[in-house]
C-alpha positions as CSV (number, residue, x, y, z in Angstrom):
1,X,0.0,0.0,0.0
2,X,1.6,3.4,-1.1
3,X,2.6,5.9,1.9
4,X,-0.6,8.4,2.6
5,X,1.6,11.4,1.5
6,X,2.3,9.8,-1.9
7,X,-1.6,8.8,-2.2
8,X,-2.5,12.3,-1.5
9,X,-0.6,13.5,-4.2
10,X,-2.3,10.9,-6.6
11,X,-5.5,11.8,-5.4
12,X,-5.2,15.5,-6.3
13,X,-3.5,14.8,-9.9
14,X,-6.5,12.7,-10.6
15,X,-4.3,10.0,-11.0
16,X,-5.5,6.4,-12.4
17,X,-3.5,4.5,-9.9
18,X,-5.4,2.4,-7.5
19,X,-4.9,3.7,-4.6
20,X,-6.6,7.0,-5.9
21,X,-9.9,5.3,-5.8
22,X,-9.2,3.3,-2.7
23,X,-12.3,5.2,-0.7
24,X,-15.3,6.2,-1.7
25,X,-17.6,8.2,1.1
26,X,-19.7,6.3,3.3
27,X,-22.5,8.8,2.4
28,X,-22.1,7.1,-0.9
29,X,-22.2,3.7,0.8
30,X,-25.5,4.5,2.7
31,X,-27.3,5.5,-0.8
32,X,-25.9,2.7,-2.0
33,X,-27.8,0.7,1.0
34,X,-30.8,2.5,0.7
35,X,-32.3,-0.3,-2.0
36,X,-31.6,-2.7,0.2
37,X,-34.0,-0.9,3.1
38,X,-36.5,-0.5,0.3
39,X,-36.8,-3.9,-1.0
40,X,-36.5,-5.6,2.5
41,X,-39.7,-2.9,3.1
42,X,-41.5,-5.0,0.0
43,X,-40.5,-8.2,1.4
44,X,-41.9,-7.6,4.9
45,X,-45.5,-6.5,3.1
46,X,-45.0,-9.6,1.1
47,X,-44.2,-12.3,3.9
48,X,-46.5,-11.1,6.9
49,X,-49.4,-10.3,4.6
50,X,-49.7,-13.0,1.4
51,X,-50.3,-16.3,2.9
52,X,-52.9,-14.5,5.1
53,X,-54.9,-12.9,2.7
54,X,-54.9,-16.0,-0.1
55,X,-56.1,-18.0,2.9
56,X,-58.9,-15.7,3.3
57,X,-59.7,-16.1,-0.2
58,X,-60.2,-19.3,0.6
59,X,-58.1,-20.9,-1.6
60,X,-57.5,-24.2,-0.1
61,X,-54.6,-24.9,2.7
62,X,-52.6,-27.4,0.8
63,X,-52.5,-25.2,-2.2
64,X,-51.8,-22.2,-0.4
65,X,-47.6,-22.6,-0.4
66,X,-48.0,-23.5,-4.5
67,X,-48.8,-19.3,-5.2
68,X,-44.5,-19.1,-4.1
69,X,-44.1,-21.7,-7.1
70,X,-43.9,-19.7,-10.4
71,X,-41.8,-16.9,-9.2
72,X,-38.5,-19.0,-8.5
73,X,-39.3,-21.2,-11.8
74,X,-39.4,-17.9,-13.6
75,X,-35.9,-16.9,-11.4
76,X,-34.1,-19.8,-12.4
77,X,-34.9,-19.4,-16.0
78,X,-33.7,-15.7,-16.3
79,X,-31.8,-14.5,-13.6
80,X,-28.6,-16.0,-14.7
81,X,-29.4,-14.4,-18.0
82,X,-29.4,-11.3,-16.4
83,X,-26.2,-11.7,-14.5
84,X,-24.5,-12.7,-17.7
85,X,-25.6,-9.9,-19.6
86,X,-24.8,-7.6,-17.0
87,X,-21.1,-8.6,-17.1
88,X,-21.1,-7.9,-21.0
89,X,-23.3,-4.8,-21.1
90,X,-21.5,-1.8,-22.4
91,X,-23.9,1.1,-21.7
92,X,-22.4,4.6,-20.5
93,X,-24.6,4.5,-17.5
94,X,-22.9,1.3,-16.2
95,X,-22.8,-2.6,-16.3
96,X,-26.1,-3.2,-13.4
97,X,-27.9,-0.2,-13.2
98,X,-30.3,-0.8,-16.2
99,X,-31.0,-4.1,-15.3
100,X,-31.4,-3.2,-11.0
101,X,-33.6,0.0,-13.2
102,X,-35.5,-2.6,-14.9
103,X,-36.2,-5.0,-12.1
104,X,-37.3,-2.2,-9.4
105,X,-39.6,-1.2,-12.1
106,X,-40.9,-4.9,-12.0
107,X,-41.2,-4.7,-8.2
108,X,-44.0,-1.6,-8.5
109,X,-46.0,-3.2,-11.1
110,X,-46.2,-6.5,-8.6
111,X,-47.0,-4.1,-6.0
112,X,-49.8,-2.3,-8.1
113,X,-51.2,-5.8,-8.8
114,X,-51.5,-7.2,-5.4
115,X,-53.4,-3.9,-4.8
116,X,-56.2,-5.1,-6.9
117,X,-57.6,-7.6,-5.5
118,X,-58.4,-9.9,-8.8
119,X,-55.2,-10.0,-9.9
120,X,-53.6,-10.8,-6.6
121,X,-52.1,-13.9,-7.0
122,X,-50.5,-12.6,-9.8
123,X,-49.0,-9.7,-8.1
124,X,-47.0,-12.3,-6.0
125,X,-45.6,-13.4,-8.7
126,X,-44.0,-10.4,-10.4
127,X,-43.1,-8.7,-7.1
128,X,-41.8,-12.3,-5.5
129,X,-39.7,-13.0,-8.6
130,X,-38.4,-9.3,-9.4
131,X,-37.2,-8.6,-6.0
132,X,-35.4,-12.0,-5.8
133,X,-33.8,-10.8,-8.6
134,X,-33.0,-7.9,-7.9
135,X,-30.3,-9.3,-5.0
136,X,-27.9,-10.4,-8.0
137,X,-27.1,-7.1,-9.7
138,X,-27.6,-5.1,-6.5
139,X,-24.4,-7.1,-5.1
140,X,-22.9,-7.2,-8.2
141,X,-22.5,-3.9,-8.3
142,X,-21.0,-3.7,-4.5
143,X,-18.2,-5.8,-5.5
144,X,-17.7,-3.9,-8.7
145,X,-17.1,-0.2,-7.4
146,X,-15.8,-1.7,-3.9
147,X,-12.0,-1.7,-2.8
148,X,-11.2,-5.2,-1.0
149,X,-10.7,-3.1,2.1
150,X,-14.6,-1.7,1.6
151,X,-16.4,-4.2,1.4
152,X,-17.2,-5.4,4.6
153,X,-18.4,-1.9,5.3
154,X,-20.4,-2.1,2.2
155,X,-21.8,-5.6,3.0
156,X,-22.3,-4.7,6.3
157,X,-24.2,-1.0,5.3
158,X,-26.5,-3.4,3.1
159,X,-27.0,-5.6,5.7
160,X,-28.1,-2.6,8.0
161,X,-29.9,-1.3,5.7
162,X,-31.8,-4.2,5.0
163,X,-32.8,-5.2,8.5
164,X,-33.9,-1.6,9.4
165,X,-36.4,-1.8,6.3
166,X,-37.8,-5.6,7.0
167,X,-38.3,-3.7,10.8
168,X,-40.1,-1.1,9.8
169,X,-42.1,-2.8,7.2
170,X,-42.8,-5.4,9.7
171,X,-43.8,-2.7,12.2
172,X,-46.4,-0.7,9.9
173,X,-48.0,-4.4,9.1
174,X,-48.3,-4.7,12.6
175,X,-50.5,-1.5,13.3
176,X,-54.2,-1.2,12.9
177,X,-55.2,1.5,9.7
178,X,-58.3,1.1,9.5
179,X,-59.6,3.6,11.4
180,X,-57.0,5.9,10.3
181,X,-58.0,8.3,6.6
182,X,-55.8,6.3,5.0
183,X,-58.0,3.2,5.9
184,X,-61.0,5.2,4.6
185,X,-59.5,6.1,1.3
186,X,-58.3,2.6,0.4
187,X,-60.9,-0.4,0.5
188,X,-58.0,-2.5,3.0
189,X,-55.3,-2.4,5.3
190,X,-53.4,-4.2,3.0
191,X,-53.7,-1.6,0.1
192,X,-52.6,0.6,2.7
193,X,-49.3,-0.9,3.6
194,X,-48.3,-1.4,-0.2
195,X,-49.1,2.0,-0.8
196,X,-46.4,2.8,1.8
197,X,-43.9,-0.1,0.1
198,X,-44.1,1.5,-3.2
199,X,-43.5,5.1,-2.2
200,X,-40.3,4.1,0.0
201,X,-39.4,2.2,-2.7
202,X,-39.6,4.8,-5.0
203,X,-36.9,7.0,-2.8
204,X,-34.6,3.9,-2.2
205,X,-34.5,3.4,-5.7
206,X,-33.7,6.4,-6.7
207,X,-31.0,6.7,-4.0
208,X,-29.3,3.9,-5.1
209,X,-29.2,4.3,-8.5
210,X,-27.4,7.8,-8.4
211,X,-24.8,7.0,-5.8
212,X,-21.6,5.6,-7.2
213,X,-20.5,5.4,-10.5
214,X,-19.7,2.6,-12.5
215,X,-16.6,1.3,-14.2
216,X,-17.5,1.3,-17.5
217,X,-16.8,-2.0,-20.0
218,X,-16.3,-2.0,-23.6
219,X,-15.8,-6.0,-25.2
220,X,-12.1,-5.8,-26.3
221,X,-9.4,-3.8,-27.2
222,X,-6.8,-4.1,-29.8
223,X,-4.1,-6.4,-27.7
224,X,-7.2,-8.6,-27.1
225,X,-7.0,-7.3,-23.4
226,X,-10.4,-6.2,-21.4
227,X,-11.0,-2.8,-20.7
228,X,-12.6,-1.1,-17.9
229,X,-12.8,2.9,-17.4
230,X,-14.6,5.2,-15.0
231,X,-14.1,6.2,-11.8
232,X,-16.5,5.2,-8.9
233,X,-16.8,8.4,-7.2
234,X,-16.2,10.8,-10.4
235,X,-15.8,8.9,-14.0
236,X,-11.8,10.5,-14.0
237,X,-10.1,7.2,-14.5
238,X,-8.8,4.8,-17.1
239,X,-7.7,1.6,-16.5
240,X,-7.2,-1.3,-18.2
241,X,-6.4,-5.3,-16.6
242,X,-5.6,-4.1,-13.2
243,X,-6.0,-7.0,-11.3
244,X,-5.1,-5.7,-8.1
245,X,-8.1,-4.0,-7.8
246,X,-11.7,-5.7,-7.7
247,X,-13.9,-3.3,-8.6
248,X,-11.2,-2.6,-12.0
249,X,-11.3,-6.4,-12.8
250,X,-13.3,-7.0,-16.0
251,X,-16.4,-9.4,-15.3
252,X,-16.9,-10.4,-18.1
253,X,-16.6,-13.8,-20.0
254,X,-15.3,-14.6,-23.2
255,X,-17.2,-12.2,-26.4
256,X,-19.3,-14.9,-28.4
257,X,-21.2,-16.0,-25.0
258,X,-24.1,-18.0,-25.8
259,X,-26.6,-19.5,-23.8
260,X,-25.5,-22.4,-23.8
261,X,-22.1,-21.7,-22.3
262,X,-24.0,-19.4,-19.7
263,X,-25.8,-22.7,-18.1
264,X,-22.4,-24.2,-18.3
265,X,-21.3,-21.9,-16.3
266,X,-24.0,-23.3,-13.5
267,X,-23.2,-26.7,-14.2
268,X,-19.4,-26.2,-14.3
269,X,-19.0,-24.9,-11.2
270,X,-15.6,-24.0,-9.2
271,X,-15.5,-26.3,-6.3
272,X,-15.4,-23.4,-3.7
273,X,-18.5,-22.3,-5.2
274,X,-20.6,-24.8,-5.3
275,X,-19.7,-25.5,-1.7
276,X,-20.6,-22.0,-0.8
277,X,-24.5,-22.9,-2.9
278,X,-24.9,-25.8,-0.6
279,X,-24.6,-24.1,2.0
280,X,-26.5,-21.0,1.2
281,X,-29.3,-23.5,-0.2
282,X,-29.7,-24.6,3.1
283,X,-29.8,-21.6,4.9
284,X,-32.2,-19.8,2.8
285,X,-34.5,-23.2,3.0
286,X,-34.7,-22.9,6.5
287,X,-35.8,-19.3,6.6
288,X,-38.2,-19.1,4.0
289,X,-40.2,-21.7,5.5
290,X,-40.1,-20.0,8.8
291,X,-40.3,-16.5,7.3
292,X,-43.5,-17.6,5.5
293,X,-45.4,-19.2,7.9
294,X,-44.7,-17.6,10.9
295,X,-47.6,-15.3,11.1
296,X,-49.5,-17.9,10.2
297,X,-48.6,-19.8,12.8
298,X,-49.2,-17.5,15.3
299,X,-53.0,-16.9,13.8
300,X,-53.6,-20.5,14.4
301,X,-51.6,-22.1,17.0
302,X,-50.6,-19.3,19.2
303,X,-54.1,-17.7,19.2
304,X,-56.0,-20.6,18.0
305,X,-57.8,-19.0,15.0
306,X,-59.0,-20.0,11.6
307,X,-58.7,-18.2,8.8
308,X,-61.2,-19.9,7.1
309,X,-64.0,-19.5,10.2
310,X,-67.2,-17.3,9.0
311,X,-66.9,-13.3,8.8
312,X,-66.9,-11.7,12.4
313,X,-66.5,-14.8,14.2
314,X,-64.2,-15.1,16.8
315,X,-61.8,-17.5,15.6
316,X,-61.4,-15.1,12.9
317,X,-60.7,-12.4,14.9
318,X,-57.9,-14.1,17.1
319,X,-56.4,-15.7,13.8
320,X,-56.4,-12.1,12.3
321,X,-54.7,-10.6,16.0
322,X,-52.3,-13.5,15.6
323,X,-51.1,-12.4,12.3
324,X,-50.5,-8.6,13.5
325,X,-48.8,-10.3,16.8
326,X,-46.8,-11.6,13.8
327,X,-46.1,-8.5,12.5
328,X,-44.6,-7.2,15.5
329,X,-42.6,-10.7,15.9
330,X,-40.7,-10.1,12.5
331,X,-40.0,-6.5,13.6
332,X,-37.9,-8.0,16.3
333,X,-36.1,-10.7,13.7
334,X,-35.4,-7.7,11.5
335,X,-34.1,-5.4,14.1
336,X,-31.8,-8.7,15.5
337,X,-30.5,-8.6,11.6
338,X,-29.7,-4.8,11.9
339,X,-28.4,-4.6,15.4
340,X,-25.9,-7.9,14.2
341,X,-24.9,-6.2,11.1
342,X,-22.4,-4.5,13.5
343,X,-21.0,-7.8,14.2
344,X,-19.2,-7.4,10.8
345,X,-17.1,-4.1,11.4
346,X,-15.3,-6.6,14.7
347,X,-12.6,-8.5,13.2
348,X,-14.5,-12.0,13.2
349,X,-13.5,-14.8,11.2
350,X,-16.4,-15.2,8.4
351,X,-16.3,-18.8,9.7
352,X,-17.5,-18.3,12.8
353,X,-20.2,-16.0,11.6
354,X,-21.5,-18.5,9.8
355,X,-21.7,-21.2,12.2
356,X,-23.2,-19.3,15.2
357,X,-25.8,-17.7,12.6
358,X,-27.3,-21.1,11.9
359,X,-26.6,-22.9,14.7
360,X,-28.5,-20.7,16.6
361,X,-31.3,-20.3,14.2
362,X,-31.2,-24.4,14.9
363,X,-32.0,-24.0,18.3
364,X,-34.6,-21.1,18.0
365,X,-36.5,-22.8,15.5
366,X,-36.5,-26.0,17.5
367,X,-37.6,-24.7,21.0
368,X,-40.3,-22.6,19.0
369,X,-41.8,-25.8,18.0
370,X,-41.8,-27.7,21.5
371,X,-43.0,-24.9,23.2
372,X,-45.5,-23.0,21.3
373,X,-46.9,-19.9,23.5
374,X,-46.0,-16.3,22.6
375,X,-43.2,-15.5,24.7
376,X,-41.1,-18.4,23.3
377,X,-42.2,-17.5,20.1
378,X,-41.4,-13.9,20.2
379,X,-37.8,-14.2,22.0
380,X,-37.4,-17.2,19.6
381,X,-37.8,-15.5,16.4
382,X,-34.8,-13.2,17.1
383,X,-32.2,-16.0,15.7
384,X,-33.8,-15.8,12.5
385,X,-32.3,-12.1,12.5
386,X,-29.0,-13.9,13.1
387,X,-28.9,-16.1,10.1
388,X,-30.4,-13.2,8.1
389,X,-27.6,-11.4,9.0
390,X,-24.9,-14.1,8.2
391,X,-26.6,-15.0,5.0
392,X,-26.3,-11.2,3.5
393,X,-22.7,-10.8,4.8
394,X,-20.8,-14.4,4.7
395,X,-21.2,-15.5,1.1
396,X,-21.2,-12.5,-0.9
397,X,-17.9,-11.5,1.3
398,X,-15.7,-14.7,1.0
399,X,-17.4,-14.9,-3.5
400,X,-15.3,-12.0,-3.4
401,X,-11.8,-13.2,-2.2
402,X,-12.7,-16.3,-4.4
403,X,-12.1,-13.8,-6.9
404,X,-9.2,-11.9,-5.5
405,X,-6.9,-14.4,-4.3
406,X,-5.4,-15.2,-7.5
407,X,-2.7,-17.5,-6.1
408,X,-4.9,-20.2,-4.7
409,X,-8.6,-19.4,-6.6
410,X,-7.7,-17.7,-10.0
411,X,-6.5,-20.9,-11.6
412,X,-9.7,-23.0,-10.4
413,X,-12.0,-20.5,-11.4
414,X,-10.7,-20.0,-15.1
415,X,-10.3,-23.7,-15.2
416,X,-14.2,-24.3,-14.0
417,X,-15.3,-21.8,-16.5
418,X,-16.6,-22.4,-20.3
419,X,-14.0,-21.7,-22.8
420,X,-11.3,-20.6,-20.0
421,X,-12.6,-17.7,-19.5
422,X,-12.8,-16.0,-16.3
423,X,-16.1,-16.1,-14.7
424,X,-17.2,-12.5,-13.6
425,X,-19.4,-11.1,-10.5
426,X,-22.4,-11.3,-12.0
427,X,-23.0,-14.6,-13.1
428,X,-21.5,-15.8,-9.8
429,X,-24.1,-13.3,-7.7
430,X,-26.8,-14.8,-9.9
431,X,-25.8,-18.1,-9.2
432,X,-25.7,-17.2,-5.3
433,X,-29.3,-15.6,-6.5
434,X,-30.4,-19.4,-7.6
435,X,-30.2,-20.7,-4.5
436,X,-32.7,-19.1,-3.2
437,X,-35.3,-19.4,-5.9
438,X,-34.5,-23.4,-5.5
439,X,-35.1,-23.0,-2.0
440,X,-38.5,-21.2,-2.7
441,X,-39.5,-23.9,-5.1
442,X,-38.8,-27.0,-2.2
443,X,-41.1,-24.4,0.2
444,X,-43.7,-24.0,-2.4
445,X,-43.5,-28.1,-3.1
446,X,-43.2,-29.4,-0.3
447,X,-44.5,-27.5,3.5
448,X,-48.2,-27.6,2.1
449,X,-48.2,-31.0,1.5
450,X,-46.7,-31.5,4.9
451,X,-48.6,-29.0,6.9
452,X,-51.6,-30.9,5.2
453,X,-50.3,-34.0,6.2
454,X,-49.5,-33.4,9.8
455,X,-52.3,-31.5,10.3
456,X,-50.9,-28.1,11.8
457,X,-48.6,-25.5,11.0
458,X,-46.4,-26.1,14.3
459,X,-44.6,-28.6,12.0
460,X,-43.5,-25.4,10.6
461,X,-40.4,-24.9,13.1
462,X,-39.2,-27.8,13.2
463,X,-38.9,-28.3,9.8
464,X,-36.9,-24.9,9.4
465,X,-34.7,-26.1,12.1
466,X,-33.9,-29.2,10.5
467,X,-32.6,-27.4,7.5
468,X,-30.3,-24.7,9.6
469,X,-28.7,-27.8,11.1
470,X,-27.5,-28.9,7.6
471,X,-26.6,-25.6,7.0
472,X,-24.5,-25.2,10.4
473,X,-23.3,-28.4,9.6
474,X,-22.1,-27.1,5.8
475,X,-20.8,-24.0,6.7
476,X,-19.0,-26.0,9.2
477,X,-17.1,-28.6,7.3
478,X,-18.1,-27.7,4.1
479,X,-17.7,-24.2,2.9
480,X,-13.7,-22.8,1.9
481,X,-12.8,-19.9,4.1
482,X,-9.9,-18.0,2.7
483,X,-9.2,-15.9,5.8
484,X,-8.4,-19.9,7.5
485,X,-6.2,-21.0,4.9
486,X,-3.9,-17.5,5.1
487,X,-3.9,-17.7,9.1
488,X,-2.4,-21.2,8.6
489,X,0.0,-20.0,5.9
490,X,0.8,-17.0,8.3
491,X,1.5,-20.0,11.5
492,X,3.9,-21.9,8.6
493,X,5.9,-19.4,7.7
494,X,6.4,-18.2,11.7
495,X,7.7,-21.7,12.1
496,X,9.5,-21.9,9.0
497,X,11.4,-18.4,10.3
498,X,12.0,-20.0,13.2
499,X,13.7,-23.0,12.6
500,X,15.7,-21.2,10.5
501,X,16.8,-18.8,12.8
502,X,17.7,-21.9,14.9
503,X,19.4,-23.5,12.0
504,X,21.4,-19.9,11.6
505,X,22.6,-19.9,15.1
506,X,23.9,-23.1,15.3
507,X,26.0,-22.5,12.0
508,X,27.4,-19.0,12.2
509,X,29.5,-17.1,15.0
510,X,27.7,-14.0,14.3
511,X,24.8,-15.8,15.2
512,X,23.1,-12.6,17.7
513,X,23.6,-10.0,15.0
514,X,22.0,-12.3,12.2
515,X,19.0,-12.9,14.9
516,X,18.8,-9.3,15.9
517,X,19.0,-8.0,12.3
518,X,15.9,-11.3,11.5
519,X,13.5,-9.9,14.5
520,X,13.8,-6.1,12.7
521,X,12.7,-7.4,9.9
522,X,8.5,-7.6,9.1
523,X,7.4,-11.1,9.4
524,X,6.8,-12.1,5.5
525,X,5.7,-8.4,4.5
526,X,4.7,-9.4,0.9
527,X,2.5,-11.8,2.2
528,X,1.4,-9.4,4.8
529,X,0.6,-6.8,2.4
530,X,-1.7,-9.1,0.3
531,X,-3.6,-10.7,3.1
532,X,-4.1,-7.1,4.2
533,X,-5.4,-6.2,0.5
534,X,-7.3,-9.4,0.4
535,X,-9.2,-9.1,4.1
């Protein structure tokens, strides 16, 4: 890392060096969050209120998880598309922007269809499908315009921000509007809760998309080299294959890219990275199927009501208290994710971040199901903020020293990629993004035949607790943690220096000069300085 008084002088020469570009503001970072806070806003409408209200439809309770169905189908099918074109698209507004443009778009028509009443179910289905998408470019575009030393801060902003909107989102649900003129003016509380998600998503949006600037691609240039330009704070720079820096590193596959080779891509996957789907497969499995039926189980096993019972009665009273009881339980899970968000800025090994995030959704989940009253139900739901938390920071943070750490990853991931080409953030992200649609689909498939079968939603919680235990057990033994593997370099060469220094003594008379001269010198400084780039 250059000296600060040399960097300053960069800095005000406009200089393309890297470490001109090194920090970008954190009021930058926090409109760079502000997506996040809108979307998890959209998702808290979407969880706490859907099943609910397709239940009071009536449409029948072991069909009721199939309406989650055709959004991740549609997700698998076009999401990676997205991610691939991403990393080729040469627009002068940037690589993501049009498509995160295009998909928040996507996200206000679902939410102006589930606000009439008919077309409902497909309103899910456009606003379930384009905000899943959405998680792809938006991180995407992190690890672009991020220095390696930024983006835990960024990852960690975004997972802030994302907590504090699934909290407040969660919190409005959770309030009676009715009465209010709001309540008069629409025909439902529900229209009146998505008529608050799409004007804060409106202003997140717009935030986000005018914070940072993005490197700009074009295919290839005359060598046959990939080159990038743009600076992320003011467009100044030029740069071309600096592989030092991530957010300068082309993403981009080979030019010719069909789709073919993109679903290669999938299929041929670098080992660390299908270790790291595994796991996030898991995780995500898990906390759906809590996520989605917790306020449904709180209408009907905490406050024993029916959603089905006749209008006015009191089972459908207590089922519809149970569901706002809900409401204010997810508040709590999304303010656990925001307050653990802070977790990330203390030097904690990704590792255990990972582990204590589903273990402990393991046990929550578990004691939530043996003991079903509201106490345990509201304390319990906390460690769902936990793994909410790891799930947003872990994966997207060790994807990008898969891509940094050329000395150990670079070869494996141009070696695992169609036509030798090396694999770029976006297709990776929408890869990451794929996990969760599959995750959706084994929800949609499978909890309403079971809940059907059982008899009762409590099944719920246990079910989701089964899957964070496979999770804790894959992010245990399962998942490649960089930050490991250099600690154990680090321990290797400190014995390495010392038995030489042993070695020395025992060989030379001016042993304690050689020793003295060895103990002034920075324990492996190269490999010091790139570990410090890298973490």
């Amino acid at each position: 890392m250059a000296p600060k008084n040399a960097r300053e002088v960069e800095m005000s020469e406009d200089s393309a060096s890297e470490d001109s570009i090194n920090h970008i503001p954190k009021r930058l970072w926090v409109m760079h969050g502000a997506v996040m806070f809108g979307r998890e806003f959209c998702y808290a409408m979407e969880t706490a209120l859907v099943t609910p209200v397709l239940l009071q439809l009536g449409l029948p309770e072991q069909y009721y998880s199939l309406s989650w169905f055709l959004s991740p189908i549609l997700g698998l099918i076009f999401t990676p598309l997205c991610g691939s074109a991403s990393d080729r698209c040469t627009l002068k507004w940037g690589r993501r922007r049009p498509f995160i443009l295009a998909l928040c778009v996507g996200v206000l028509i679902g939410v102006a269809l589930f606000l009439n009443g008919s077309l409902i179910v497909v309103g899910v289905v456009v606003l379930d499908f384009c905000a899943d998408a959405l998680d792809g470019p938006i991180r995407a575009y992190l690890l672009d315009v991020a220095d390696t030393e930024e983006q835990d801060m960024a990852l960690n902003i975004h997972a802030f921000s994302a907590g504090l909107g699934g909290a407040l989102g969660y919190m409005l649900g959770g309030l009676d509007w009715t009465n209010t003129f709001l309540g008069r003016a629409f025909k439902a509380q529900e229209q009146v809760l998505f008529f608050f998600a799409a004007i804060i998503f409106i202003i997140s949006t717009t935030l986000h998309l005018f914070s940072i600037n993005e490197h700009l691609y074009t295919a290839k240039t005359g060598n046959g080299s990939f080159a990038v330009s743009g600076n992320p704070i003011n467009g100044a720079v030029n740069a071309t294959n600096q592989p030092g820096k991530v957010g300068l590193r082309p993403s981009v596959t080979s030019i010719g890219t069909t789709v073919k080779l993109l679903w290669l891509s999938m299929l041929k996957m670098p080992p660390q990275l299908w270790r790291l789907c595994v796991c996030h497969l898991l995780s995500w499995f898990s906390m759906i199927a809590q996520a989605v039926f917790y306020t449904d189980f709180m209408g009907q096993v905490i406050f024993e009501g029916d959603p089905t019972a006749a209008a006015n009665s009191t089972a459908l009273q207590n089922y519809s208290k149970g569901v706002q009881m809900g409401c204010w339980g997810l508040v709590i899970y999304a303010a656990t994710a925001a307050l653990c968000s802070g977790v990330c800025y203390v030097h904690v090994f990704i590792k255990i971040i990972y582990m204590l995030g589903t273990l402990g959704y393991t046990v929550g989940a578990a004691i939530m199901s043996i003991f079903p009253n509201i106490y345990v139900a509201m304390v319990m739901i906390s460690t769902m903020g936990i793994i909410s938390m790891s799930m947003s920071y872990c994966p997207y943070a060790l994807l990008g020293q898969y891509h940094e750490i050329k000395e150990v990853y670079l070869e494996a991931y141009i070696h695992h990629s169609p036509g030798n080409s090396q694999r770029g953030f976006g297709i990776d992200c929408a890869i990451l993004t794929c996990q969760v649609y599959i995750s959706q689909i084994l929800v949609a498939s499978a909890l309403g035949a079971v809940v059907d079968a059982v008899g009762t939603v409590r099944v719920i919680p246990m079910v989701a607790a089964g899957g964070a235990f496979l999770g804790f057990l894959a992010a245990a033994f399962l998942v490649i943690y960089p930050d490991t593997l250099d600690d154990e370099d680090d321990d290797d060469d400190e014995d390495g220096q010392g038995l030489n220094s042993v070695q020395s003594e025992a060989a030379s008379s001016n042993s304690t000069e050689k020793l003295s001269v060895s103990k002034s010198m920075p324990r492996n400084s190269s490999c010091k300085l790139e570990a410090e780039s890298t973490v």
